[in-house]
Backbone bond lengths (Angstrom), bond angles and torsions (degrees), N, CA, C in turn:
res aa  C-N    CA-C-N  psi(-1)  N-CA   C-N-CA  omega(-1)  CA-C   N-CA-C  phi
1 X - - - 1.451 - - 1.532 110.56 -
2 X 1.521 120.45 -32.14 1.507 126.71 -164.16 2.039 101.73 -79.62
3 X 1.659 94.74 -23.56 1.457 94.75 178.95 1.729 104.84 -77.55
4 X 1.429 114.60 -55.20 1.459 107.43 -174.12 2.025 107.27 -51.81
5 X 0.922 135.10 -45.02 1.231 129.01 166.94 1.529 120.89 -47.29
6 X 1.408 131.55 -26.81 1.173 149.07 -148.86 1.764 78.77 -99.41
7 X 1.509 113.55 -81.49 1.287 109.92 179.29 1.651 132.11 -47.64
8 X 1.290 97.26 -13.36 2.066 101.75 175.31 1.186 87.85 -95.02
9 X 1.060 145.22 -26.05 1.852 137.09 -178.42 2.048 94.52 -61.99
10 X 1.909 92.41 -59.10 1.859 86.19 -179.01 0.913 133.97 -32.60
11 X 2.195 90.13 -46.39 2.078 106.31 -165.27 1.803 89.45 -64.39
12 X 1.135 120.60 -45.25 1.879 122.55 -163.65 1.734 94.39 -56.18
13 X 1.184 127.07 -36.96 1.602 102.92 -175.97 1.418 108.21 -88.15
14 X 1.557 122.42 -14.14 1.510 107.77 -175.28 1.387 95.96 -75.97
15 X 1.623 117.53 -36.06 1.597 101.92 -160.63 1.677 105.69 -62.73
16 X 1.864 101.16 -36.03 1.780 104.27 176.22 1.748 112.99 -45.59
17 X 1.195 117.27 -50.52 0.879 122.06 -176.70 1.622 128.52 -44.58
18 X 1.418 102.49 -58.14 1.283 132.89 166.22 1.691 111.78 -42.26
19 X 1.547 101.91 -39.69 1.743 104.72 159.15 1.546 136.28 -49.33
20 X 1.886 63.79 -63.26 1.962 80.98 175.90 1.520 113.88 -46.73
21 X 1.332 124.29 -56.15 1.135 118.39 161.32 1.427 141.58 -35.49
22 X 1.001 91.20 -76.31 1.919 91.22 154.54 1.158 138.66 -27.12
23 X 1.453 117.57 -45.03 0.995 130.68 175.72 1.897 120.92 -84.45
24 X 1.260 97.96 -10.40 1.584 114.23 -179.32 1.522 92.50 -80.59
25 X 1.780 112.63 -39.92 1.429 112.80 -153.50 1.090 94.77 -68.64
26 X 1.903 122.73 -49.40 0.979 119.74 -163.66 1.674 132.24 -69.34
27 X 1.610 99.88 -19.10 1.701 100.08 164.74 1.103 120.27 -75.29
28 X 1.993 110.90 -23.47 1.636 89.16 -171.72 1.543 104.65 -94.93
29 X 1.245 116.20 27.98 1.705 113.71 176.71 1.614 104.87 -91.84
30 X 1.528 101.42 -34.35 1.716 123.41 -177.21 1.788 85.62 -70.33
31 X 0.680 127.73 -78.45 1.987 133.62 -157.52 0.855 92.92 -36.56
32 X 1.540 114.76 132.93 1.346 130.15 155.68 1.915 109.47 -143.83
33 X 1.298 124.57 118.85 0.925 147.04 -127.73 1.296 102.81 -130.71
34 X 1.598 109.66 -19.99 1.246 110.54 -177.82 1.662 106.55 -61.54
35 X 1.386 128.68 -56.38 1.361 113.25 166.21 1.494 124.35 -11.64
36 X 1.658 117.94 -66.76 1.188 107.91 -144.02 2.024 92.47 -101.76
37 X 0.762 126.16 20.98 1.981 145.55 138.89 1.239 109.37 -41.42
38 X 2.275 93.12 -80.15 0.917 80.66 -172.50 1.595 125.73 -102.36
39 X 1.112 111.54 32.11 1.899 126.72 158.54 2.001 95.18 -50.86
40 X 1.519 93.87 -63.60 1.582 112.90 -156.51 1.526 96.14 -45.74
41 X 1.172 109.37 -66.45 1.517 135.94 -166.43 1.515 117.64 -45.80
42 X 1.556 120.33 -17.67 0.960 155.63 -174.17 1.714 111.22 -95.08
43 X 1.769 86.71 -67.73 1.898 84.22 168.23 1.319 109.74 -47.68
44 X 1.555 116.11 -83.39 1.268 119.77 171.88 1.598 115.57 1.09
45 X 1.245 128.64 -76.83 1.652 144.41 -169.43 1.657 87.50 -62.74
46 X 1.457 143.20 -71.12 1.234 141.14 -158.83 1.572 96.91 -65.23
47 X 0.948 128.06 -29.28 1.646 122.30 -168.20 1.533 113.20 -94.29
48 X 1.323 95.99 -28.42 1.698 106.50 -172.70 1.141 95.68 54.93
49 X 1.542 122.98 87.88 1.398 139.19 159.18 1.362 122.29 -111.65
50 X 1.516 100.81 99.45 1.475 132.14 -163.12 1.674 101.05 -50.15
51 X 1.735 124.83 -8.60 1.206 98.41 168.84 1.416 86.26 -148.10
52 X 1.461 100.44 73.68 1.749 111.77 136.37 1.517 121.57 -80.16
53 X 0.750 114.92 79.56 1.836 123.31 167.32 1.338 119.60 -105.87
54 X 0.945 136.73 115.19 1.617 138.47 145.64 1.406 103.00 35.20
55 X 1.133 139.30 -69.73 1.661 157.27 164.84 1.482 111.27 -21.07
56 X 1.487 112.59 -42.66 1.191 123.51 -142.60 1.864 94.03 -104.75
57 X 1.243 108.74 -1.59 1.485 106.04 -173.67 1.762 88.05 -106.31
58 X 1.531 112.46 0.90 1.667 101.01 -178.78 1.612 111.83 -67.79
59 X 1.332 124.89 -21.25 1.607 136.25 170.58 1.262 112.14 -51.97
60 X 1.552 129.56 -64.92 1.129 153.03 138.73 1.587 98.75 -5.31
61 X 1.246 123.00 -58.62 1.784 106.50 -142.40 1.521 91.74 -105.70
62 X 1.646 99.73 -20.54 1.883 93.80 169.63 1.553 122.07 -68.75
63 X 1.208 95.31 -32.20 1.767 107.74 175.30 1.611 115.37 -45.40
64 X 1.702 96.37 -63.01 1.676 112.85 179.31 1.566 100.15 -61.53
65 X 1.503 123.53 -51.19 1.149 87.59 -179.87 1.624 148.63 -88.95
66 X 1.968 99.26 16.19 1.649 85.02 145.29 1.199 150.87 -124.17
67 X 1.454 88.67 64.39 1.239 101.29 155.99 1.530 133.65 -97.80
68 X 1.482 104.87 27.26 1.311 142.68 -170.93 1.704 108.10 -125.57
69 X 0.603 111.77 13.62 1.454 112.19 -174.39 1.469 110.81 -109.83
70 X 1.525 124.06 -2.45 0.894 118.25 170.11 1.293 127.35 -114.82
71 X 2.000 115.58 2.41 1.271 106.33 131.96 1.222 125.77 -47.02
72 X 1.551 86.63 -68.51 2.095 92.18 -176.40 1.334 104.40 -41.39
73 X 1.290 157.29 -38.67 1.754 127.08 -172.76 1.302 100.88 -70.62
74 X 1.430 121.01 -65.34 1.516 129.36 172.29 1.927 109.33 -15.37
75 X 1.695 109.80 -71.23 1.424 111.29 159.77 1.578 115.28 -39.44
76 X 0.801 122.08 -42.18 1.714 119.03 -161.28 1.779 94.67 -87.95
77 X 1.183 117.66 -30.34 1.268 112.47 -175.46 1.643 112.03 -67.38
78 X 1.393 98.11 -48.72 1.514 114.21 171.58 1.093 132.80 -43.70
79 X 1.461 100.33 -49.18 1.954 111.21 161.60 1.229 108.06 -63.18
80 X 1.600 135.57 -33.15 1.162 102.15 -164.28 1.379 110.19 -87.03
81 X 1.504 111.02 -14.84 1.748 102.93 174.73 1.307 97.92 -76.31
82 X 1.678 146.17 -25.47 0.949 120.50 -170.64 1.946 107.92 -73.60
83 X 0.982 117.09 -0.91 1.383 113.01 -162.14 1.738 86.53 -103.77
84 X 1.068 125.05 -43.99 1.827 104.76 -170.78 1.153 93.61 -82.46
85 X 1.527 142.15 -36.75 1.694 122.10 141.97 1.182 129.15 19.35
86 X 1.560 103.75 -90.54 1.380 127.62 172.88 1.012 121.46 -51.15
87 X 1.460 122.09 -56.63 1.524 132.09 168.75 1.603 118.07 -28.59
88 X 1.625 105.76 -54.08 1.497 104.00 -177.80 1.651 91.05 -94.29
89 X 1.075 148.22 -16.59 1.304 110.19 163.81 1.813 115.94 -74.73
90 X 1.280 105.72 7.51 1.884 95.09 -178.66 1.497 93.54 -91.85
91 X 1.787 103.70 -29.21 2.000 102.50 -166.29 1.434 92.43 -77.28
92 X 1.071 129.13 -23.48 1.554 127.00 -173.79 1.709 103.46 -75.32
93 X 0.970 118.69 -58.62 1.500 124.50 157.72 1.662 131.89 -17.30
94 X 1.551 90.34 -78.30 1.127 92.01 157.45 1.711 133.10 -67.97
95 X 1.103 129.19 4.91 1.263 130.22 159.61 1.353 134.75 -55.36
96 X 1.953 84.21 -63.07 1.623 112.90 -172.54 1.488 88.11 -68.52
97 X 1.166 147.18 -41.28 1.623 131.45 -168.80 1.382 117.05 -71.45
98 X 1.372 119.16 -44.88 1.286 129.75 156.40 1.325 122.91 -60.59
């Protein structure tokens, strides 16, 4: 009985999981970033900033992307319960056989 509970705990983080995702998909379908490019791209030209290069819009795209970082902990959190999960369903495993 302690294993079938162990495994509806698993199915509960894949379905979480399956959220998290979703919900990552669904902001980055909404994001659009092109605005704040071409904000930059603009300063750049109004400022005459002798090192606008390609490189220099990497600040810019690190910014937007964290706002993604809080799937990814959510994900990382998930694995890690899914991994001591597993653990006691392998020690649970090995019990009932022994």
């Amino acid at each position: 009985m302690e294993l079938r509970r162990l495994l509806d705990q698993l199915d509960d983080l894949r379905r979480a999981r399956a959220k998290i995702v979703e919900r990552a998909r669904r902001a980055a379908e909404m994001d659009d970033i092109k605005p704040r490019i071409l904000q930059h791209a603009a300063d750049a030209v109004r400022e005459q900033w002798a090192d606008a290069d390609p490189a220099s819009f990497a600040q810019v795209l690190d910014a937007e992307l964290t706002k993604y970082d809080t799937f990814q902990d959510d994900l990382k959190q998930n694995r890690e319960k899914q991994e001591a999960l597993l653990a006691r369903i392998e020690v649970n495993w090995i019990l009932q056989d022994g």
